[in-house]
N, C-alpha and C positions, 0 to 999 in steps of 0.2 A: 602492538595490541590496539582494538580498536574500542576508544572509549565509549561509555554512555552518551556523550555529550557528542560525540563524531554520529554517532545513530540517530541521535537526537535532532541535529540540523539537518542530516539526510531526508529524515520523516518528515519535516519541517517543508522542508525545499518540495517533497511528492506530495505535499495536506493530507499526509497521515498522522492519526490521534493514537499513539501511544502510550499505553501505560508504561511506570515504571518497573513495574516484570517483568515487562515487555522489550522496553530499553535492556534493560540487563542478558536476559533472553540472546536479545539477536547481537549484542556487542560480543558476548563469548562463540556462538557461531558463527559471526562474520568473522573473528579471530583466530579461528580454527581455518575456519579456508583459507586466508591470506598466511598461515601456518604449513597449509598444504601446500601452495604456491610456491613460497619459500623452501620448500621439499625436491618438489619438480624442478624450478631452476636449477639445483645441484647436479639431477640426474646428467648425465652422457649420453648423449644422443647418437653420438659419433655423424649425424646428417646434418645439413641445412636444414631449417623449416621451412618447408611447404606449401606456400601460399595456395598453389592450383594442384590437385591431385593429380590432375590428369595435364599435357602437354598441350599447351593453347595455341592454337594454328589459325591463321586467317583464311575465314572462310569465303571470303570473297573472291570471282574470281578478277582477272585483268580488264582495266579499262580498255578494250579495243575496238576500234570502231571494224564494223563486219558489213555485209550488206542484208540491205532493209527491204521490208516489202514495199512493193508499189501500193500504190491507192486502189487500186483496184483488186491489186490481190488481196488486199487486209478486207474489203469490205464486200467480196468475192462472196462470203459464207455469211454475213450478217441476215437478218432476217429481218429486222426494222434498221433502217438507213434513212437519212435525210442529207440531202446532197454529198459531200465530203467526212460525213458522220456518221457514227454510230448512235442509233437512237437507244434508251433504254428510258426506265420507269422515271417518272418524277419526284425527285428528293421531296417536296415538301406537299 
């Protein structure tokens, strides 16, 4: 069960000002959930848990080196060029 005094440092620890209604309040409802917890762990699941729903695949594909354009093919279609560059807008 979770006491007054266990809610009470919690609200403490977050600089929440709680009353002692208040206190009392959330000690029986945080006591119910950790109740229901306590519930669930018994069930049977009969599966492993599940971390990813779905099957995680690397989407990358292989490091291979292939062949590359030339310089002149790459800058064949550019429309502002500066010698061996590609020109474009100025960052700043």
């Amino acid at each position: 069960m979770i006491t007054k005094e266990t809610v009470g440092r919690v609200a403490k620890v977050a600089r929440l000002n709680l009353t002692e209604e208040e206190l009392e309040k959330f000690s029986h409802e945080l006591s119910s959930i950790m109740e229901a917890f306590e519930e669930l762990k018994k069930a049977k699941a009969g599966k492993e848990p599940a971390f990813h729903p779905i099957v995680l695949r690397d989407s990358v594909r292989a490091d291979i080196a292939e062949h590359c354009l030339t310089e002149d093919k790459a800058l064949q279609n550019a429309e502002q060029k500066e010698g061996k560059f590609i020109k474009g807008p100025r960052a700043v």
